[in-house]
Phi, psi and omega in degrees: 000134190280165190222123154336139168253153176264132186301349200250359159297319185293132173233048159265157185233278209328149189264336197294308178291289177289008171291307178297335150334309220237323180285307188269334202257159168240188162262193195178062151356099193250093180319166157302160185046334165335106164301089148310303214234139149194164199310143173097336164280139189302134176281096158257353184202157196249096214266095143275127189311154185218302163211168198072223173209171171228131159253149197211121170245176175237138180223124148304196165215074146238007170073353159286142212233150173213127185278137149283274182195202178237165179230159179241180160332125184086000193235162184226174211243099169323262184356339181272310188281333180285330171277337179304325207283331182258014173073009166246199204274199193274150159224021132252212187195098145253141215239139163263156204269336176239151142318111167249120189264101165258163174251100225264141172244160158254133196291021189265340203253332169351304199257293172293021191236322190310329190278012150286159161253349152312261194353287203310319182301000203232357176258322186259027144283324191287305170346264181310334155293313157300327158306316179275335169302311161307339189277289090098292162300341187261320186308312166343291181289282170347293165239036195265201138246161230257310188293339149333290141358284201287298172324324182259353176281339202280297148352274133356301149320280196278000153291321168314311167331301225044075159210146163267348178230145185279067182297113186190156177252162151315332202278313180319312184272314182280003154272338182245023156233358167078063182179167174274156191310279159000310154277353153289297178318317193300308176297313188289338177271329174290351172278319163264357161276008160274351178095331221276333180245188154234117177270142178219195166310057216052049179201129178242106175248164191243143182258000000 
């Protein structure tokens, strides 16, 4: 449900810029596990974190999944702005990891807000953050081993929480790392005879 925004949201200083804001943009609420996003869908508004997380993933269409990254409080999803900006559709799948308060910009302003010059400095920090995370994810894949992989999606998880321990199944973390259950499992017991987790019932926790 869209909600008015409170100017005490904004964490922009131009007044000019929150102003066009405030005037063009709404709010947007989110349960946890809600799909905002998903591949194929028309990009109509551009999402910025207010409160909570975004998990942002990549899917083929076979419905196979690969974790990116996360987006936090202040961040905006690049991959969101290249397609808006070039006319195609979502080529990502976003879920919020939290209750999420987001701030839907409409891609028509996208572009035309560059003439703040806040905006352009906060689209192209986002640009380069989202960037290094992806190489970040591709070295992972490229050259990691699977248990690297694993450590850092788990990671990763509970930080978005702020929990040490992870209510999640195997079958759950190996659809979004792209591999079989089986081998998470397999990974996740030598992880824990090595100390770094503890396995429970659809629960992990990290030490």
């Amino acid at each position: 449900m869209e909600q008015i925004i409170d100017e005490k949201e904004l964490f922009f200083t131009d007044l000019a810029l929150k102003r066009e804001i405030i005037q063009q943009a709404r709010v947007r609420n989110f349960h946890q596990d809600h799909v905002i996003t998903q591949p194929g869908d028309e990009i109509l508004f551009i999402p910025i974190v207010l409160s909570g997380c975004l998990r942002i993933l990549r899917q083929n269409d076979d419905g196979q999944e690969v974790f990116l990254y996360h987006l936090y409080p202040g961040q905006t999803c690049a991959m969101s702005l290249t397609c808006c900006q070039s006319g195609k559709k979502s080529m990502i799948k976003a879920i919020a990891e939290l209750e999420s308060r987001l701030l839907m910009i409409p891609v028509k302003l996208t572009e035309d807000w560059f003439r703040f010059p806040e905006w352009k400095a906060y689209i192209s920090n986002n640009y380069q953050t989202r960037f290094a995370e992806l190489l970040q994810v591709i070295d992972l894949i490229a050259f990691s081993n699977m248990d690297k992989q694993l450590l850092h999606y788990i990671k990763e998880r509970a930080k978005a929480l702020n929990v040490k321990v992870l209510d999640i199944t195997h079958q759950e973390i190996a659809e979004e790392l792209h591999t079989h259950r089986e081998a998470i499992s397999r990974l996740l017991r030598t992880m824990e005879q090595k100390g770094l987790v503890k396995l429970g019932r659809n629960s992990i926790q990290i030490n």
